[in-house]
C-alpha positions in Angstrom: 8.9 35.0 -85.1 11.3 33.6 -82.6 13.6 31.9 -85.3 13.6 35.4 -87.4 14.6 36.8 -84.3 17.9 34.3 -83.5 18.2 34.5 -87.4 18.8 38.2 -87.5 20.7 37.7 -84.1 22.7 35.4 -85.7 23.8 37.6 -88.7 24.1 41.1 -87.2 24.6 40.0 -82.9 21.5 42.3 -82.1 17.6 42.9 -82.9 16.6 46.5 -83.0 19.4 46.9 -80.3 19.0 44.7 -77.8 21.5 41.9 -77.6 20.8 38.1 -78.2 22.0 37.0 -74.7 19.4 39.7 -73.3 16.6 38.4 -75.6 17.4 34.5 -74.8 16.8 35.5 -70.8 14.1 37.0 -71.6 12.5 34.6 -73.2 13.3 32.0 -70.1 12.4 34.7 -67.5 8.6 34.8 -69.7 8.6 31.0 -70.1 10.0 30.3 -66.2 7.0 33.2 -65.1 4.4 31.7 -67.0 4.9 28.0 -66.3 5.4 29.1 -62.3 1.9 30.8 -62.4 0.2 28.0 -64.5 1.9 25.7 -61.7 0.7 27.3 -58.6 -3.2 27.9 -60.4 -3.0 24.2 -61.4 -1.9 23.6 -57.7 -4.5 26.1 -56.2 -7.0 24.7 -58.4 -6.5 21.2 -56.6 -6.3 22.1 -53.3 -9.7 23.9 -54.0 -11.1 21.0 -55.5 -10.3 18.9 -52.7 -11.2 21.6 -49.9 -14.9 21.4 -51.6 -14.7 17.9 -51.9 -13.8 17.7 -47.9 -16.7 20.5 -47.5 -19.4 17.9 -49.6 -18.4 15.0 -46.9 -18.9 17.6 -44.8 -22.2 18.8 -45.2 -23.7 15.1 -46.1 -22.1 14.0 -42.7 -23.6 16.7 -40.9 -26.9 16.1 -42.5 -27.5 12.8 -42.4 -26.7 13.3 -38.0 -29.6 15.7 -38.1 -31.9 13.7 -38.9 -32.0 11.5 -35.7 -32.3 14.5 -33.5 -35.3 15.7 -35.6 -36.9 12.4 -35.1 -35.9 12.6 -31.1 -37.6 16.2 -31.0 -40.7 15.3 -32.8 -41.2 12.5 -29.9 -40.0 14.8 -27.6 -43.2 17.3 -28.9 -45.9 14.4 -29.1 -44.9 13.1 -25.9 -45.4 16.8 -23.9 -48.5 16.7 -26.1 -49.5 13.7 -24.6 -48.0 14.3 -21.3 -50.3 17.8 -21.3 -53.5 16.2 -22.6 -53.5 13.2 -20.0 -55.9 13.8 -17.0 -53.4 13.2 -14.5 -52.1 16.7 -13.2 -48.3 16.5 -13.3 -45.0 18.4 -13.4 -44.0 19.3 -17.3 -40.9 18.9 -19.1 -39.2 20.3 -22.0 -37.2 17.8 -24.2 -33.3 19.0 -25.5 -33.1 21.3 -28.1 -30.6 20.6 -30.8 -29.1 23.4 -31.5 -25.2 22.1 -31.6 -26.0 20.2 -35.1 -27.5 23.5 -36.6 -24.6 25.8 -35.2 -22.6 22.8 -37.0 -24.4 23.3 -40.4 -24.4 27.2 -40.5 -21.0 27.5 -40.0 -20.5 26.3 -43.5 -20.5 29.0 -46.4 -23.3 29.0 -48.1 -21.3 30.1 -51.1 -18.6 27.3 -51.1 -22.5 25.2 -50.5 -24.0 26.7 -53.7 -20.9 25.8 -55.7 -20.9 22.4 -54.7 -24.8 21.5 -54.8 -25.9 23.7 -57.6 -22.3 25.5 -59.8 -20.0 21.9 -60.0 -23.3 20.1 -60.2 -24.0 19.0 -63.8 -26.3 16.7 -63.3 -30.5 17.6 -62.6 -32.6 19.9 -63.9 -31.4 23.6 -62.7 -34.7 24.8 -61.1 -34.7 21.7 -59.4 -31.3 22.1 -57.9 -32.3 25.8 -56.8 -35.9 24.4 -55.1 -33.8 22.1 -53.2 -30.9 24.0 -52.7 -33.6 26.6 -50.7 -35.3 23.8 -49.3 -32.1 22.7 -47.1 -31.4 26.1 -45.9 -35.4 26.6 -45.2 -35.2 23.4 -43.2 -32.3 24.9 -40.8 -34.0 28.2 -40.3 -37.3 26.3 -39.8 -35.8 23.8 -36.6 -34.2 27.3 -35.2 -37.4 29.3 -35.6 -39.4 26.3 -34.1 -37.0 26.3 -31.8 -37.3 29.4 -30.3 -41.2 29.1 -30.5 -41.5 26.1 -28.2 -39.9 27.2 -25.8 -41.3 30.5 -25.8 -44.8 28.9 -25.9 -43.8 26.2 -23.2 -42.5 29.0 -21.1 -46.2 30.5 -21.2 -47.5 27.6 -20.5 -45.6 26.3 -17.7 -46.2 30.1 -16.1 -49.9 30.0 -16.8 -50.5 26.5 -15.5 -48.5 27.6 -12.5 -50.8 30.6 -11.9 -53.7 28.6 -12.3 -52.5 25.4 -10.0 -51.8 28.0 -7.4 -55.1 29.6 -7.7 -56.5 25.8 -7.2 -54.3 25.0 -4.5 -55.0 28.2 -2.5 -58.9 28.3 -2.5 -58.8 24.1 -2.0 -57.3 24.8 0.9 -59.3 27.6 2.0 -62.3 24.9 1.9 -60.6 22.8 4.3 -59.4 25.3 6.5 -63.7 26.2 6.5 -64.4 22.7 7.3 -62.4 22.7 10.2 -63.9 25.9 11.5 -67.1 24.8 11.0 -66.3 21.8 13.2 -64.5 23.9 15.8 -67.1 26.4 16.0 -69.7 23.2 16.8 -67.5 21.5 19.4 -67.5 25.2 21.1 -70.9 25.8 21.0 -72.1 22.3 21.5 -73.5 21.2 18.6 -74.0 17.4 18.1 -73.0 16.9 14.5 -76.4 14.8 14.3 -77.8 18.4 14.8 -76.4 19.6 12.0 -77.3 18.7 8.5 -75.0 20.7 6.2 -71.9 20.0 8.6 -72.7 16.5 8.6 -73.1 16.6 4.9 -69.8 18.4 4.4 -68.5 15.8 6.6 -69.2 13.1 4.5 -68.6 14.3 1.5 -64.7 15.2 2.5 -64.1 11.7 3.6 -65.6 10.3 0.6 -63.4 12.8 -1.3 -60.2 11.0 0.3 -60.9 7.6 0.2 -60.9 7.2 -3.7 -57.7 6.8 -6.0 -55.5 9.4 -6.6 -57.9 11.9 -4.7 -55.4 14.7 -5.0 -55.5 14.5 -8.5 -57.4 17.9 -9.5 -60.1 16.0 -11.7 -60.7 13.7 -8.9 -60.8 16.4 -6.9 -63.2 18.3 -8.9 -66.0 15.3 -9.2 -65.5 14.0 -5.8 -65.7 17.2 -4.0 -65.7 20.4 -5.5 -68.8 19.8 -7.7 -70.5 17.8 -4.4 -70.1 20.8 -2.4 -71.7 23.1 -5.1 -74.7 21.2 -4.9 -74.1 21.3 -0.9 -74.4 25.0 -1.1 -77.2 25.1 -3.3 -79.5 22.6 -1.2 -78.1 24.8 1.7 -78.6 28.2 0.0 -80.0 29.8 3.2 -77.1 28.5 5.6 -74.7 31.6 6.4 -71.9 29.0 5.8 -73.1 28.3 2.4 -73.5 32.0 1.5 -69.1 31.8 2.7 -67.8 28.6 0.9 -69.3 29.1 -2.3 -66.7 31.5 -3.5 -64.0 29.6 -2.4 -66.3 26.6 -4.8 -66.1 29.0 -7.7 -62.5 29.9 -8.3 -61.6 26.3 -7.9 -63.7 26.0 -11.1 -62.7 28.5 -12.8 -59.0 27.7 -11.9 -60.2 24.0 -13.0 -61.6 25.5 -16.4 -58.5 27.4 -17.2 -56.5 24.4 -16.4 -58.4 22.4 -18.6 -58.9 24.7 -21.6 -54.7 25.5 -21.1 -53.9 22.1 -20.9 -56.3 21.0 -24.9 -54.7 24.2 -26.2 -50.5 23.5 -25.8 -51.3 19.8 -26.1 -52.9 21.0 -30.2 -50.3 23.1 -30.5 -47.3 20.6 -29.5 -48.9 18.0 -31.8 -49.3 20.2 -34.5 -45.5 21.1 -34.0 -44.7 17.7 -34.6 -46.7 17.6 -37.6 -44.9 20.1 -39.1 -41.4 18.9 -38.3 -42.4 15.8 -39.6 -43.2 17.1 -42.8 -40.1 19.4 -43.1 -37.7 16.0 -42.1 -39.6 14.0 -45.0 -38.1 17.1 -47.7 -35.2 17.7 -45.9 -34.2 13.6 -46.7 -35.5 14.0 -49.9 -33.1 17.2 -50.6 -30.0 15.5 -49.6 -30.8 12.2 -51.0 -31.0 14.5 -54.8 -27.8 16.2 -54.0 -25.7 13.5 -52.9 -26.8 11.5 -55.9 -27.1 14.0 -58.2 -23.2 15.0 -56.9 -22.0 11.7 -56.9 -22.2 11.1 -61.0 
């Protein structure tokens, strides 16, 4: 077509009108256009290329650094398990969350993700590539969910066991307050402590209470001298003084009870939390390890 076109130029100066020196810049304007265009895609394609190539380093970087911090949480939850379920009452604390590496991981598009991991990816079986594609994105929203649930559940906790402690604390210290009224009401009236049988019974029993190890320890506490006085009160069932302590007896074991069953319940559930991250590291490894082989070939 093109040498027709220069043939006819040639012979009559013109095709259908239009001059030959129009027709030849034509021509180089089309061929200047379309090689500039197929220039700046083959560029653009390259700098794409290498931006997702960047964004695979990326994300394999990013993930491989999340899985220490999920190890350090799940020892973080099994220690506060432990920490909860050991006898010896003590202050609780709540290990670091990590949500800097997440933040890190969801600011990457999810689309640039998909075309890396599952579009460009040749290699593996597609319903594969989509199970684990989910998985890695179900593992992030998992740690952020579980997250959020810890804390809110050791923010219960620690409020609860607080309530509790200070319902301990307050009627403990009513019964020692009674003791010494007891005594003071004796010395005023007289009363040799020999006379006395329950008084001299109590007495004993809260210097017995106080000579053991770790006596203010709330289970020691509990078998050394709450549950002693109970049985106090119940030999002394007629004594008026009885009749006022044993209250003061029975919301220290009901505080005691709630401590308890509080403490067996977050220690399960922090275990079981543990559990469960444990299981979700084991597929997120297994996830990455298929995309950054299967992406590799």
């Amino acid at each position: 077509m093109i040498n027709f076109v220069f043939e006819t130029l040639s012979k009559n100066e013109t095709f259908w009108g239009v001059s030959r020196d129009t027709i030849f810049t034509t021509f180089v304007t089309i061929i200047i256009f379309v090689s500039g265009y197929l220039i700046t895609r083959y560029i653009e394609r390259k700098k794409e290329k290498e931006r997702l190539k960047d964004i695979r380093l990326y994300f394999f970087t990013i993930a491989d650094n999340l899985i220490n911090p999920i190890e350090l949480l799940i020892k973080s939850y099994r220690q506060l398990s432990e920490t909860i379920a050991d006898k010896k009452h003590k202050d609780f604390g709540l290990g670091e969350s990590h949500e800097l590496y997440l933040d890190s991981i969801r600011s990457l598009s999810q689309v640039d993700l998909f075309t890396i991991l599952i579009s460009d990816n040749k290699h593996g079986d597609e319903q594969e590539k989509s199970k684990h594609f989910k998985n890695v994105f179900d593992t992030f929203e998992f740690i952020r969910l579980q997250n959020e649930r810890v804390k809110r559940n050791f923010s219960y906790f620690d409020s609860e066991q607080r309530i509790y402690s200070r319902q301990w604390n307050d009627n403990a210290n009513s019964i020692a307050r009674l003791f010494e009224n007891f005594k003071s009401s004796n010395i005023r009236n007289n009363i040799p402590k020999s006379h006395d049988q329950f008084l001299g019974e109590f007495d004993n029993i809260m210097h017995k209470s106080t000579q053991v190890d770790d006596y203010r320890n709330i289970y020691v506490v509990k078998e050394h001298l709450i549950d002693p006085l109970k049985e106090l009160c119940k030999k002394h069932e007629d004594d008026p003084r009885a009749i006022i302590l044993i209250p003061f007896i029975i919301e220290c074991r009901m505080a005691f009870e709630n401590i308890v069953n509080l403490k067996v319940l977050f220690s399960r559930a922090f275990d079981e939390e543990a559990q469960k991250l444990e299981k979700i590291k084991h597929s997120f490894k297994d996830s990455v390890t298929f995309f950054r082989e299967t992406t590799s070939k």
